[in-house]
MIVO-623467 format. One line per field, with one value per residue (C-alpha): chain; x, y, z; residue number from 0; residue in one letter. Coordinates in steps of 0.001 Angstrom, whole numbers, plus 524288, in hexadecimal, padded with zeros to 5 digits. Layout:
// residues N
chain <- (A,...);
xx <- (X,...);
yy <- (Y,...);
zz <- (Z,...);
n <- (NUM,...);
res <- (A,...);
END
This chain:
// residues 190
chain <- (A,A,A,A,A,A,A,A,A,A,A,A,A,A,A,A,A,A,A,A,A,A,A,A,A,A,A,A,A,A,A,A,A,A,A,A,A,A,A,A,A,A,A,A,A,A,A,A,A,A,A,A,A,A,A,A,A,A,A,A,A,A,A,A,A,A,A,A,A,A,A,A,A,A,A,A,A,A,A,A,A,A,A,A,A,A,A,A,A,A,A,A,A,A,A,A,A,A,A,A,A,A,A,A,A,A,A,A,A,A,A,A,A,A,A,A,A,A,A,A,A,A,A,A,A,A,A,A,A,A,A,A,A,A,A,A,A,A,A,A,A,A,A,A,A,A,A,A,A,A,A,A,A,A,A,A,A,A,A,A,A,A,A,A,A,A,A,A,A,A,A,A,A,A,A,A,A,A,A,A,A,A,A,A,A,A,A,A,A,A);
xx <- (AA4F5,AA8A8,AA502,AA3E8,AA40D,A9EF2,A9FA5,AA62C,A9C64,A956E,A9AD5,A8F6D,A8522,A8E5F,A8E5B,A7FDA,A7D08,A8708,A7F44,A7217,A768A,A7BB6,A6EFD,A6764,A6F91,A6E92,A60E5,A5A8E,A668D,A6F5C,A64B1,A5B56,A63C0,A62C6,A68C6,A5C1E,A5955,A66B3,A64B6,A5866,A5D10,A68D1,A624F,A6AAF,A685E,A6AF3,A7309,A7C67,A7E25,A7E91,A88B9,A9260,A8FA7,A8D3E,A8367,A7B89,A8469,A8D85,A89D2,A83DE,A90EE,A960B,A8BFD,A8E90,A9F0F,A9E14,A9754,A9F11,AAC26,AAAC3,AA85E,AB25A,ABEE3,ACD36,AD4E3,AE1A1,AE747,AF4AF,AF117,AEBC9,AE40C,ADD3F,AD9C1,AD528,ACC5F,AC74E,AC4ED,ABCBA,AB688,AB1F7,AAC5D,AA72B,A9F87,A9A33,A96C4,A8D8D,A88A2,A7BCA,A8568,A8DE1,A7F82,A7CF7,A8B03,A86CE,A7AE6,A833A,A8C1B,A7FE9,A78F3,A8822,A875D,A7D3A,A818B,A8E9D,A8FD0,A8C5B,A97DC,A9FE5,A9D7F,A9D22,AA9B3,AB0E5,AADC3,AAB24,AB43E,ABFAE,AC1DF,ABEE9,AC94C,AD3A1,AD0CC,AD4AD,ADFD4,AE468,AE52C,AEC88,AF607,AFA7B,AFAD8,B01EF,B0B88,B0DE5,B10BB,B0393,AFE8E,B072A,B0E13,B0715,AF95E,AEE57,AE5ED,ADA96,AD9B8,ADBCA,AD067,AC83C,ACAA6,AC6E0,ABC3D,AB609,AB130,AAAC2,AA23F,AA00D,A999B,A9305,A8DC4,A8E55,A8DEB,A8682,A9097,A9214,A9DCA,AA23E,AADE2,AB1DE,AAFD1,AB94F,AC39E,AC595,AC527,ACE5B,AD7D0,AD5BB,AD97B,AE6DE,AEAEC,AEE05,AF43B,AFBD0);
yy <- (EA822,EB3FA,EBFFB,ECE37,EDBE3,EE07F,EDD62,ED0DA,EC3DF,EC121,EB5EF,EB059,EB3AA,EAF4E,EA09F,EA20E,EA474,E9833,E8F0E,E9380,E900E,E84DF,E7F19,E841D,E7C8A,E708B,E718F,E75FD,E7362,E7D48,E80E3,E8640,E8D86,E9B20,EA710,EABF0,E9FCF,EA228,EAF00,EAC1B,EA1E1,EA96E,EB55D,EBE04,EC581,EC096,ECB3A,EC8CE,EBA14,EC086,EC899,EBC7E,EB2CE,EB574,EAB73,EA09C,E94AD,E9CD9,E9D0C,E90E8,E8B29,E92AC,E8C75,E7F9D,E80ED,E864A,E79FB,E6FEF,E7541,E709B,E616B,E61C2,E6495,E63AD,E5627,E5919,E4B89,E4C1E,E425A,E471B,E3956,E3BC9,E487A,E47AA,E3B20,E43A0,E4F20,E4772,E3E9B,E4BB2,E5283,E45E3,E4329,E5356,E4F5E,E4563,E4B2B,E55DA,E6065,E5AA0,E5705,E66D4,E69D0,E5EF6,E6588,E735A,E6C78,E68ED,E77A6,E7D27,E7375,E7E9F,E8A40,E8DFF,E97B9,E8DA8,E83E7,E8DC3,E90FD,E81C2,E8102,E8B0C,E8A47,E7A8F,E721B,E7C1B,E7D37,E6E77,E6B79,E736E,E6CBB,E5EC2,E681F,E6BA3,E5D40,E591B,E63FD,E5ED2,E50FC,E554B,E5B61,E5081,E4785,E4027,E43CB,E4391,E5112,E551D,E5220,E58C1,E5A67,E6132,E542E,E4D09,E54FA,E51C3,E4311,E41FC,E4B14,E49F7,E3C35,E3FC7,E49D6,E4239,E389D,E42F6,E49B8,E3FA1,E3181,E3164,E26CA,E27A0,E2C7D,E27F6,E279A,E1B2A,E1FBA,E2DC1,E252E,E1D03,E2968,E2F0E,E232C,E215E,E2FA6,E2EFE,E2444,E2B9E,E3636,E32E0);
zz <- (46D32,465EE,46D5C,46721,46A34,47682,4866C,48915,48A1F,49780,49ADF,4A274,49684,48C94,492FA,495E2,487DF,48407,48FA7,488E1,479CC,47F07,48650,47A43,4701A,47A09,47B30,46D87,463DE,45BE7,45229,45CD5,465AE,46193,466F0,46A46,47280,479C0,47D0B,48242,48B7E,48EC2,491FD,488C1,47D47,470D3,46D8D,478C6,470BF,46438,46B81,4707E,4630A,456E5,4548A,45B2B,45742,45DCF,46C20,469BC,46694,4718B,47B70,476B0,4764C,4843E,48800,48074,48437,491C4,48ADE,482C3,48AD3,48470,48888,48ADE,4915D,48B1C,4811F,4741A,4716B,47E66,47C99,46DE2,4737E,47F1A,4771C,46B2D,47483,47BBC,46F72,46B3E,4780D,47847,46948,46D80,47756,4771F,476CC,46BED,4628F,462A2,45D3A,45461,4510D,45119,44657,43E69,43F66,43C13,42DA1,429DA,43181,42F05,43A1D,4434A,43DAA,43FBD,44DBC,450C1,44B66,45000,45E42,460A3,454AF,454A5,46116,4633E,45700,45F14,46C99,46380,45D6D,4694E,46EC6,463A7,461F8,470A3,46B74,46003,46B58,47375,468AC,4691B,45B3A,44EF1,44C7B,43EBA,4431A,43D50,4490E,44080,43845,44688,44BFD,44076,440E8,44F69,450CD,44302,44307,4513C,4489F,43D95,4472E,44D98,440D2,436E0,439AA,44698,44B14,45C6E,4629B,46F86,476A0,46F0C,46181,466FA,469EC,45FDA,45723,45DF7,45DB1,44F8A,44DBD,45821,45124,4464E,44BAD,456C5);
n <- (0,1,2,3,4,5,6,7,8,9,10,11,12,13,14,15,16,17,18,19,20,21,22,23,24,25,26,27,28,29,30,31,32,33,34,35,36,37,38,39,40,41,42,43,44,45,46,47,48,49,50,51,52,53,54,55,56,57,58,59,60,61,62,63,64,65,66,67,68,69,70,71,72,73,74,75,76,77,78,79,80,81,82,83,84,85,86,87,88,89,90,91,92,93,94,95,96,97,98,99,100,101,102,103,104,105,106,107,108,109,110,111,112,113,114,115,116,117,118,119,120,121,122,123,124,125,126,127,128,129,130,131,132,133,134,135,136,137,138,139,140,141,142,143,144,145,146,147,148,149,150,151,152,153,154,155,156,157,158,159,160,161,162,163,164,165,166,167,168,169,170,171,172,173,174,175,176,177,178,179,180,181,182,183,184,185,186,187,188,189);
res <- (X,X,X,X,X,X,X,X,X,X,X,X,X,X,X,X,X,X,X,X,X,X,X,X,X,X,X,X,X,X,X,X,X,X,X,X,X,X,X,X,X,X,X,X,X,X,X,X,X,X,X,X,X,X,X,X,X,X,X,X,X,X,X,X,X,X,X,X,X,X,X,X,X,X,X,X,X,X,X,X,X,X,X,X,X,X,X,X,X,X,X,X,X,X,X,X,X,X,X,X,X,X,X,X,X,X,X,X,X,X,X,X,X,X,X,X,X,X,X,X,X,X,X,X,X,X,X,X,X,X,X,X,X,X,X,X,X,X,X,X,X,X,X,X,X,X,X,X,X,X,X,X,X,X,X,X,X,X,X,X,X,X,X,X,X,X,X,X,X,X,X,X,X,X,X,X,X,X,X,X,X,X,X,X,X,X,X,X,X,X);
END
């Protein structure tokens, strides 16, 4: 949420206007939310959205982060296996799951509008690839993980073959298919 010039957001319209993109992308899909529509149903001007986000992937993204952040907590349990399984068997549950199909269809829209990759990247898999770096920089610390790890490659190797099901292959995930990617993975880098 990148602000400019000007009084300091309303806090109360500001999460209005993320409730309303959010309920709009749930209930017509990314390609027919528009910021016209939102403004509408928030009872604001356009202008004032135009105002707070640049474009309408933007508070779109925004409406949908607010409302996935609360599903996808950070494990911390002291063990970095643990954590890592709670934390992809989290996002892999929210990926299946009505919310997770729109960020699905939100990837898809993004493969022909670059702006829109952009925003989905920078403010859901970044900060989602520093939550796993996070974990693993304390495993790394307590002597769990082996010292030179590459926890980008790590991320990629856990995560990745979640999306590939999810985008390519059409394969399920469930709990069981989590773990034992997970294992697979800490076997290798313990």
């Amino acid at each position: 949420m990148q602000g400019k010039r000007g009084r300091p957001r309303n806090v109360e319209t500001q999460n209005i206007i993320l409730s309303v993109s959010y309920e709009l992308l749930l209930e017509i899909g990314f390609g027919a939310v528009t910021v016209e529509k939102i403004a509408d149903r928030s009872k604001v001007s356009k202008a004032t959205i135009y105002k707070w986000w640049p474009n309408k992937a933007a508070v779109v993204m925004d409406g949908f982060l607010s409302a996935a952040t609360i599903r996808l907590p950070v494990p911390d349990t002291g063990a970095v296996f643990q954590d890592i399984l709670e934390h992809a068997t989290n996002m892999a549950r929210f990926m299946v799951s009505r919310e997770g199909l729109i960020f699905l269809e939100i990837i898809g829209e993004g493969q022909v509008d670059p702006a829109l990759a952009e925003v989905y990247r920078t403010r859901y898999i970044q900060p989602r690839r520093l939550e796993v770096h996070g974990i693993m920089s304390r495993g790394m610390q307590r002597g769990e993980l082996k010292e030179n790890l590459d926890i980008a490659l790590c991320t990629d190797l856990i995560y990745g073959p979640i999306f590939y099901r999810l985008l390519v292959s059409g394969d399920p995930i469930d709990d069981d298919y989590v773990k034992r990617l997970v294992t697979h993975v800490f076997d290798g880098i313990r």
